[in-house]
ZADO-1210 file (C-alpha; in nm, 4 decimals, padded with zeros to 6 digits):
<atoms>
<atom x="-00.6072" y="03.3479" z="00.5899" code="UNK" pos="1"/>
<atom x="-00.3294" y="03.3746" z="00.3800" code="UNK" pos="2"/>
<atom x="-00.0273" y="03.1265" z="00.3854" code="UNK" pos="3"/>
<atom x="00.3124" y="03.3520" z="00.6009" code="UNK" pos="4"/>
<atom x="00.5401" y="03.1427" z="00.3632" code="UNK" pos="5"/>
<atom x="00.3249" y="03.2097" z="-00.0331" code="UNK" pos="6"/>
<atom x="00.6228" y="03.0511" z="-00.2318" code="UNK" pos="7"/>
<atom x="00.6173" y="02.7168" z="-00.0363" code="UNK" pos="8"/>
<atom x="00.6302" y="02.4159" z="-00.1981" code="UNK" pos="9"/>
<atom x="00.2428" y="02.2749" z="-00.2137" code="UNK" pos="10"/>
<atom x="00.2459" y="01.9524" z="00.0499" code="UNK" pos="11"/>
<atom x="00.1792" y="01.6341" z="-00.1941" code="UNK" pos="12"/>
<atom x="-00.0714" y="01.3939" z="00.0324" code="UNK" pos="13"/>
<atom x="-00.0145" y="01.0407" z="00.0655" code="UNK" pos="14"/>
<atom x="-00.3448" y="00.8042" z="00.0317" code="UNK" pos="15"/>
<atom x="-00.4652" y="00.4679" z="-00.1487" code="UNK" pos="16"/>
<atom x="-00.6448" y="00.4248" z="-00.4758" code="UNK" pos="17"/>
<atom x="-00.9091" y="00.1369" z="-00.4640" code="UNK" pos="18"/>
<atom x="-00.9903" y="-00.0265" z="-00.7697" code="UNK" pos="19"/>
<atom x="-01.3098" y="-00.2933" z="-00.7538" code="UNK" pos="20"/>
<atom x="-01.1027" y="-00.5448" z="-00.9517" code="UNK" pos="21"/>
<atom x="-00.8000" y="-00.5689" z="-01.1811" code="UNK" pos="22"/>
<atom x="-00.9243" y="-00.5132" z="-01.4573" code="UNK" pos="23"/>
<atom x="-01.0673" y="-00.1789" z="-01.5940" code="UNK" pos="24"/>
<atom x="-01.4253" y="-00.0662" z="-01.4682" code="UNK" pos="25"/>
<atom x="-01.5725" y="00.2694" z="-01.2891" code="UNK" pos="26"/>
<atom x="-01.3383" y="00.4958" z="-01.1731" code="UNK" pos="27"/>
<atom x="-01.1397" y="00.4048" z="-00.8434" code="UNK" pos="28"/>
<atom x="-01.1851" y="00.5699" z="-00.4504" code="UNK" pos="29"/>
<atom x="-00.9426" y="00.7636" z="-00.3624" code="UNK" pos="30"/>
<atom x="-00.8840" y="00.7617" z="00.0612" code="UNK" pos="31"/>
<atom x="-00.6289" y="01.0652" z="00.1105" code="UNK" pos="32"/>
<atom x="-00.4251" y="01.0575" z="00.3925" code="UNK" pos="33"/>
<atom x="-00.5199" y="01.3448" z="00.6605" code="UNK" pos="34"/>
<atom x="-00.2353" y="01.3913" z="00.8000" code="UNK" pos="35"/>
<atom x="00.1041" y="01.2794" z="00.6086" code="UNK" pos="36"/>
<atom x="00.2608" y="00.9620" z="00.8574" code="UNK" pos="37"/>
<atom x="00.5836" y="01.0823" z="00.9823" code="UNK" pos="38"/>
<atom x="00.7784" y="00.7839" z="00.8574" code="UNK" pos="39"/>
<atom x="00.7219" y="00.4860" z="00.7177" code="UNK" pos="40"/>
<atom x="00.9150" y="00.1388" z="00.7640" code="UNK" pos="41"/>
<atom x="01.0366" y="-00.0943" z="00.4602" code="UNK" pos="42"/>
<atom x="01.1852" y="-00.4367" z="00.4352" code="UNK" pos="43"/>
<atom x="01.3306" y="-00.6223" z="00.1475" code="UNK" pos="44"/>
<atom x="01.4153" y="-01.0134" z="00.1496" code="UNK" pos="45"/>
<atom x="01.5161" y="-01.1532" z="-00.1695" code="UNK" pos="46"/>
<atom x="01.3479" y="-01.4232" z="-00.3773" code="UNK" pos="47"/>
<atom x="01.5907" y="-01.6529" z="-00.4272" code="UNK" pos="48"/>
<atom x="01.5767" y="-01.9938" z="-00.6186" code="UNK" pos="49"/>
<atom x="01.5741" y="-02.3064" z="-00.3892" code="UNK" pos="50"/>
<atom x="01.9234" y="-02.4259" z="-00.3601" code="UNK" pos="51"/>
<atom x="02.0286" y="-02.7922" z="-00.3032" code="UNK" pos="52"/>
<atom x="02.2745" y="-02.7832" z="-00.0240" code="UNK" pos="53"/>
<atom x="02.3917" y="-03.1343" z="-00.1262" code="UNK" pos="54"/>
<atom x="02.5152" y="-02.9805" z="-00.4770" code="UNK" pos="55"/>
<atom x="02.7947" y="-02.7387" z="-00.4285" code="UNK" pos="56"/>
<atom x="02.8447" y="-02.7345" z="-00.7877" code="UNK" pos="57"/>
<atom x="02.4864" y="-02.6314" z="-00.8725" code="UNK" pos="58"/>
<atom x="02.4434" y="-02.3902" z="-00.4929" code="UNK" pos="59"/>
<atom x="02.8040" y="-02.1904" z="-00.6775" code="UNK" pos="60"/>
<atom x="02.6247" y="-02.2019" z="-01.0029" code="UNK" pos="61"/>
<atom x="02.2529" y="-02.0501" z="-00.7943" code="UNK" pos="62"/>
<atom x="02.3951" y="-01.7950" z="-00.5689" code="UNK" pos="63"/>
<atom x="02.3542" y="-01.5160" z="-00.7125" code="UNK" pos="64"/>
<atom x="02.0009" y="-01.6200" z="-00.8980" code="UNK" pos="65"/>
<atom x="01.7014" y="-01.4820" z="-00.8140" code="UNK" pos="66"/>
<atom x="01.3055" y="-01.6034" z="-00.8924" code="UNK" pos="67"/>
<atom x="01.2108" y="-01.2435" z="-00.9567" code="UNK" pos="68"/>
<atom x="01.1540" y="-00.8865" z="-00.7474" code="UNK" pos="69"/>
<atom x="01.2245" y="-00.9037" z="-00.3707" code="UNK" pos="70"/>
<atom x="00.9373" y="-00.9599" z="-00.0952" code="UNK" pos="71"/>
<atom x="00.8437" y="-00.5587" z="-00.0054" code="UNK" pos="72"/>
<atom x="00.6738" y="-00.4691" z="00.3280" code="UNK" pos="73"/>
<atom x="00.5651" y="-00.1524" z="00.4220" code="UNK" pos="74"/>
<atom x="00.4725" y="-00.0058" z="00.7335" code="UNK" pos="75"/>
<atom x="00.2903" y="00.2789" z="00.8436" code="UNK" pos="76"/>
<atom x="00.0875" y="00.4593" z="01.0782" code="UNK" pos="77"/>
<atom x="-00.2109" y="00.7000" z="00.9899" code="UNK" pos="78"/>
<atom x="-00.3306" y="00.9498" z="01.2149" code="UNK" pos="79"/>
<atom x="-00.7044" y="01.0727" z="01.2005" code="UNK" pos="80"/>
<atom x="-00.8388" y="01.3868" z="01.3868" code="UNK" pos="81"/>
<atom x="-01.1807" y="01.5010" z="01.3785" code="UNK" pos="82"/>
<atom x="-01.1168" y="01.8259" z="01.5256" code="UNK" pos="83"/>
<atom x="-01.0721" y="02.0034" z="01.2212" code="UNK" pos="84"/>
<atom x="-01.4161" y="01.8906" z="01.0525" code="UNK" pos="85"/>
<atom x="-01.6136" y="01.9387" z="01.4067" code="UNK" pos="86"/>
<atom x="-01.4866" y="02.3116" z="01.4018" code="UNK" pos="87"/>
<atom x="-01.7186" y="02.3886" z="01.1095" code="UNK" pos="88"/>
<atom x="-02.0217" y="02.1870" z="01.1888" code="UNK" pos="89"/>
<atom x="-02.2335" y="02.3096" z="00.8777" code="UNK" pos="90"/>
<atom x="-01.9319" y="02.2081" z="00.6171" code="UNK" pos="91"/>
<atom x="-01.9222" y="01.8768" z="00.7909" code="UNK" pos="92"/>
<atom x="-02.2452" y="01.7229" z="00.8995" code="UNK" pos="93"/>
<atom x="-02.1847" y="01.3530" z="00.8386" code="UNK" pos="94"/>
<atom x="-01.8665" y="01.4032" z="01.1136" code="UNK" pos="95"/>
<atom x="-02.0764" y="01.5798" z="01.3713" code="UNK" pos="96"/>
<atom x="-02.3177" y="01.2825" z="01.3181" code="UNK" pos="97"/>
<atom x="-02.0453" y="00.9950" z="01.3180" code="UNK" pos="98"/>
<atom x="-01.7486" y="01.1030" z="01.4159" code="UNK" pos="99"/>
<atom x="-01.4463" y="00.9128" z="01.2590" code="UNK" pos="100"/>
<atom x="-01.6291" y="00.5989" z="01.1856" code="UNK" pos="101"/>
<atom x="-01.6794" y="00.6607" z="00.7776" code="UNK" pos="102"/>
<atom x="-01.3368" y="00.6996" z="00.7774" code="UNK" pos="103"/>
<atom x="-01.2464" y="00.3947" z="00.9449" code="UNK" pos="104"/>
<atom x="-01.5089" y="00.2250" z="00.7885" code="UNK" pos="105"/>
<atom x="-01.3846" y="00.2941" z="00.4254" code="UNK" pos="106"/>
<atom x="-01.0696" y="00.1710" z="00.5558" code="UNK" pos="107"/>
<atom x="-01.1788" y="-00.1588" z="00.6906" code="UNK" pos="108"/>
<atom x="-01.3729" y="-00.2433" z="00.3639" code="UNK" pos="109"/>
<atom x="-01.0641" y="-00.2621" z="00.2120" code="UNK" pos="110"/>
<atom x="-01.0179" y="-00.6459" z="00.4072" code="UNK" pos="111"/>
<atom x="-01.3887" y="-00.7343" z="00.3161" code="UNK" pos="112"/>
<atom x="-01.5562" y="-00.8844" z="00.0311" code="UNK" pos="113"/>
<atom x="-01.8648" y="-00.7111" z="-00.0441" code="UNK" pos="114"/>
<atom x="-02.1931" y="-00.8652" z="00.1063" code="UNK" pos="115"/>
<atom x="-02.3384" y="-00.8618" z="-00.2145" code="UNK" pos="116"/>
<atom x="-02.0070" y="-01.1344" z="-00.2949" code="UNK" pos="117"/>
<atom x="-02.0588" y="-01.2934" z="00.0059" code="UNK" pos="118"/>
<atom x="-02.4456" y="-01.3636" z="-00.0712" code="UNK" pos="119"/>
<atom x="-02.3729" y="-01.5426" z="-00.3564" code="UNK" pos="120"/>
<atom x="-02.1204" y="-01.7667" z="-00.2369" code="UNK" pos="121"/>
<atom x="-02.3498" y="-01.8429" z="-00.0084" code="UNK" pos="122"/>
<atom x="-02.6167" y="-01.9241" z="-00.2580" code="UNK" pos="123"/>
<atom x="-02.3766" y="-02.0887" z="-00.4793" code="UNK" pos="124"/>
<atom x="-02.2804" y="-02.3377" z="-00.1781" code="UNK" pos="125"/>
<atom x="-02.6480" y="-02.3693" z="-00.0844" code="UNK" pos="126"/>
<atom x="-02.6908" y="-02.5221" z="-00.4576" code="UNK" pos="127"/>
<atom x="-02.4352" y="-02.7907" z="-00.3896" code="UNK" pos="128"/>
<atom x="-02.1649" y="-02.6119" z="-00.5855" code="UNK" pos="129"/>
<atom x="-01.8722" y="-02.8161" z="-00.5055" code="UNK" pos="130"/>
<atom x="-01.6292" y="-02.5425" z="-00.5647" code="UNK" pos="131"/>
<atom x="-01.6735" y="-02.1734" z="-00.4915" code="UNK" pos="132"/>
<atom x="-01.4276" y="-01.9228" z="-00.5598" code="UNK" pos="133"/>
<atom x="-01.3093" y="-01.6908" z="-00.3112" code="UNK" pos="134"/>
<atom x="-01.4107" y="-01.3677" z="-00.2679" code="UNK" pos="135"/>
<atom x="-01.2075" y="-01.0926" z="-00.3885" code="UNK" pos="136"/>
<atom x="-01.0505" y="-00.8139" z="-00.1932" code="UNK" pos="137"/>
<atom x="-01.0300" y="-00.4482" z="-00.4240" code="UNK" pos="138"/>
<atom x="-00.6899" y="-00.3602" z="-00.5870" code="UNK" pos="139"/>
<atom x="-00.5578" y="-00.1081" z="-00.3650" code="UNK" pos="140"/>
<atom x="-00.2737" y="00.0940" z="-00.4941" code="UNK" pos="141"/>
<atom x="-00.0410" y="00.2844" z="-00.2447" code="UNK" pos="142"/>
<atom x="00.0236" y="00.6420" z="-00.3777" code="UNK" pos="143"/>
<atom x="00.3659" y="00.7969" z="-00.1873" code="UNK" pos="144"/>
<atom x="00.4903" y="01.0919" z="-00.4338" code="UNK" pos="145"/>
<atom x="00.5591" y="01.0226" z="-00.7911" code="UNK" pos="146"/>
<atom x="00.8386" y="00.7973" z="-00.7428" code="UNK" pos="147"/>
<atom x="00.5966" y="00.5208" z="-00.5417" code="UNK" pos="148"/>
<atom x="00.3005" y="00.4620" z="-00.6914" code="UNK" pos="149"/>
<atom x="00.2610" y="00.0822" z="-00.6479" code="UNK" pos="150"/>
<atom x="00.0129" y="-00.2310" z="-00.5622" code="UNK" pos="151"/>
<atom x="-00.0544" y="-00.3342" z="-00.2234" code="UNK" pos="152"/>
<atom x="-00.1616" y="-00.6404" z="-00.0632" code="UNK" pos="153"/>
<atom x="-00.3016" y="-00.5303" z="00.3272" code="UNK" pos="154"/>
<atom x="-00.1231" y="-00.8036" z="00.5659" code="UNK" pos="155"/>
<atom x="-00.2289" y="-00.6453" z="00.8946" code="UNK" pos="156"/>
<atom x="-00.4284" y="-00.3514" z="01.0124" code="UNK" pos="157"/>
<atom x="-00.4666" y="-00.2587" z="01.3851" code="UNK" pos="158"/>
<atom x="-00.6683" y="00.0654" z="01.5164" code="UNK" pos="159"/>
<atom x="-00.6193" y="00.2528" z="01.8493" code="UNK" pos="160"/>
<atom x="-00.9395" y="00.4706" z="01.9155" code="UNK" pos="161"/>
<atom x="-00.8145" y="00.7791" z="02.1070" code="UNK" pos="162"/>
<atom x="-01.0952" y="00.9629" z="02.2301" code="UNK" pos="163"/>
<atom x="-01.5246" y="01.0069" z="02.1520" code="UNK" pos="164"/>
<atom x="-01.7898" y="01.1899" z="02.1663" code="UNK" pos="165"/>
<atom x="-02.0866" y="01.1964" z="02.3886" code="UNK" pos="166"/>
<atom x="-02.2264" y="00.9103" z="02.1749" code="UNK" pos="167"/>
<atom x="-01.9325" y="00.7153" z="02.1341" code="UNK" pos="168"/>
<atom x="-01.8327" y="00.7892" z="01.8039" code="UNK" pos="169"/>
<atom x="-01.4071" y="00.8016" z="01.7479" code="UNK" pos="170"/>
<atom x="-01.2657" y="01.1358" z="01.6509" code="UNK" pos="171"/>
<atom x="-00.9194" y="01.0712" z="01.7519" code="UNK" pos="172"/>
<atom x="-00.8016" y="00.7399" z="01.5752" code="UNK" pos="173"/>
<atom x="-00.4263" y="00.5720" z="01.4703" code="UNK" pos="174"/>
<atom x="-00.4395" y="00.2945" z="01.1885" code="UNK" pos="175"/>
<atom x="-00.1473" y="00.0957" z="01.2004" code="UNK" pos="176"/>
<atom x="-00.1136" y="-00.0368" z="00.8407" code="UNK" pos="177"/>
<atom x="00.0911" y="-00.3532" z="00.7327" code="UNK" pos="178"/>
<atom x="00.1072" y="-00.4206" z="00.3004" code="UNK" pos="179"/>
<atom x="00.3148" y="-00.6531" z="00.0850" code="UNK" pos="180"/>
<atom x="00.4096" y="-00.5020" z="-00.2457" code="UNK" pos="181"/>
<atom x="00.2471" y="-00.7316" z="-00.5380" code="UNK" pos="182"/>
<atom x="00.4903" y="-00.7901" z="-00.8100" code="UNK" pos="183"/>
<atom x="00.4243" y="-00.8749" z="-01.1676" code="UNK" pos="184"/>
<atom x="00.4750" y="-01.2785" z="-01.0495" code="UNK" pos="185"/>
<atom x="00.1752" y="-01.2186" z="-00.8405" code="UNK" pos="186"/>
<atom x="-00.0518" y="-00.9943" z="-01.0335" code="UNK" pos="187"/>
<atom x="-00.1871" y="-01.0683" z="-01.3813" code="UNK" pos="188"/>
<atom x="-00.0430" y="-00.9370" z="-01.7189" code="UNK" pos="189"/>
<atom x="-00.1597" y="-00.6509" z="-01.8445" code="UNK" pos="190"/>
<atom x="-00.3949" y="-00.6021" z="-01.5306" code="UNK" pos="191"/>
<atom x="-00.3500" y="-00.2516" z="-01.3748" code="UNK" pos="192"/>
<atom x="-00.1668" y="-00.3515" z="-01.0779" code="UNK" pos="193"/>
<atom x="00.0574" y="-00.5410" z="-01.3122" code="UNK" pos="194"/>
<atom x="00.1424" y="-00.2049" z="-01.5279" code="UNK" pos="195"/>
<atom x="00.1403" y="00.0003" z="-01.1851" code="UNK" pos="196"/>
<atom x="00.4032" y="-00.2773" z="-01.0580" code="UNK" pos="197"/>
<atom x="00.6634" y="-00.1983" z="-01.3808" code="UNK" pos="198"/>
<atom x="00.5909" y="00.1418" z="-01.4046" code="UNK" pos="199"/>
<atom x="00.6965" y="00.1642" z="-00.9679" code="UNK" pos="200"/>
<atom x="01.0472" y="-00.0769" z="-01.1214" code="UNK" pos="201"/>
<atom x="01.1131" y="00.1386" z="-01.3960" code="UNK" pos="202"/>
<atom x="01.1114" y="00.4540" z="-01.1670" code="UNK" pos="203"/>
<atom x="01.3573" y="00.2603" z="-00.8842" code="UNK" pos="204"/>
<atom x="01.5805" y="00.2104" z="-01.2355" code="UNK" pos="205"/>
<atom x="01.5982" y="00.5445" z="-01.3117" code="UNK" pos="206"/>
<atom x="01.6754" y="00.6376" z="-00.9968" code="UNK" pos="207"/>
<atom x="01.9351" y="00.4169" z="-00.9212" code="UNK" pos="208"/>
<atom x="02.0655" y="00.5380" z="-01.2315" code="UNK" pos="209"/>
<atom x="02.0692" y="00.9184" z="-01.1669" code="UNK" pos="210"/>
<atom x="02.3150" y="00.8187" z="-00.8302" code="UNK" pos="211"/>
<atom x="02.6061" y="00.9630" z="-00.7852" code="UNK" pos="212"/>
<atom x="02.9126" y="00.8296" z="-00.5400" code="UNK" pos="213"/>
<atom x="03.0168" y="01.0771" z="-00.2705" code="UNK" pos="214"/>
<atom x="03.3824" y="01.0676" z="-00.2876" code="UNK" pos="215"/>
<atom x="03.6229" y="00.9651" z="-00.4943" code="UNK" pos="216"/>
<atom x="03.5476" y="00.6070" z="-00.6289" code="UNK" pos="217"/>
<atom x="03.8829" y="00.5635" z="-00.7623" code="UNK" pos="218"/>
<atom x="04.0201" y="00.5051" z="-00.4337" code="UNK" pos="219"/>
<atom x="03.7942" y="00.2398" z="-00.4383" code="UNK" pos="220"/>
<atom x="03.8857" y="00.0763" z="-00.7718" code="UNK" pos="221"/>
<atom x="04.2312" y="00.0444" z="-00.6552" code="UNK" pos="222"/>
<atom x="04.1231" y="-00.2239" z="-00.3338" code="UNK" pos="223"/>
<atom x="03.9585" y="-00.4282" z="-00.6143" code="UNK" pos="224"/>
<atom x="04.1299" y="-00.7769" z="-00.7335" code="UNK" pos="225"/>
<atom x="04.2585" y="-00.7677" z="-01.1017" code="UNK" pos="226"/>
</atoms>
């Protein structure tokens, strides 16, 4: 059926790209949102240098310093319906089968190594390897319009199962998501989290640069010590 409104703007989709590591390798899995969250809650708490309070010469000489970008948090909640894919069977067998659960599933990975990871740390610790690397999480890139396209570290992830199917499968689901934005003092140069991370700075730059002060700033000016 035909859209009632043909010259609306196309709806951009929020999601996650997940990279297998940092550095460049097959192409990443994209998870697309179903349904857009209605907001989204963000924090910002500066980096600042450690000050000693002792010093008052060096704390007036430090206030205004800062290590690097501020600590980001993002929060958000994703809704999931399987109504939509279980009102055309034959398009969508693997939901009549499952339900929501490869949904949630591909979700979840995201805080797992793989097993295959897992196996050989394992191993390696069976050998008597004294030290064994921890396993890796994927890169997982946050993708919120063209203005936020940036690297994500999940800090907490809760799920509220809604409703099921004769065999207990979820097809109503919300997945509360929790992420720290990685900065380039936490990623490695030249990695592509590490480009993603400028590339998200730059855009906040030109931004902030395009703003414009309602009013008249002058009035402003005037208040201001010589």
């Amino acid at each position: 059926m035909a859209s009632d409104f043909p010259r609306s703007p196309k709806l951009l989709k929020g999601g996650l790209v997940v990279y297998a590591s940092q550095a460049p390798g097959p192409p990443p899995q994209v998870i697309i949102f179903q349904y857009n969250p209605e907001q989204m809650s963000r924090s910002l708490a500066m980096r600042a240098a450690p000050r000693d309070p002792g010093n008052v010469g060096s704390a007036r000489e430090d206030v205004l310093r800062v290590l690097g970008p501020p600590v980001e948090t993002i929060n958000l909640s994703v809704e999931l319906d399987a109504a939509d894919q279980l009102a055309e069977p034959d398009k969508n067998p693997e939901t009549v089968q499952n339900g929501l659960h490869p949904t949630l599933a591909v979700l979840e990975m995201l805080l797992y190594p793989t097993t295959e990871k897992a196996q050989q740390m394992l191993d390696l610790a069976q050998e008597g390897q004294v030290q064994v690397c921890p396993a890796d999480t994927p890169l997982v890139l946050l993708v919120w319009g063209k203005s936020r396209v940036v690297p994500v570290l999940l800090t907490s992830f809760s799920i509220t199962e809604q409703a099921f199917d004769p065999n207990l499968n979820p097809l109503q689901a919300k997945v509360d998501l929790g992420m720290r934005i990685l900065t380039y003092m936490e990623l490695k140069q030249g990695t592509i989290g590490y480009m993603a991370f400028l590339a998200y700075q730059r855009q906040k730059e030109m931004l902030a640069a395009k703003y414009q002060p309602l009013g008249d700033p002058s009035r402003f000016l005037g208040l201001l010590p010589l």
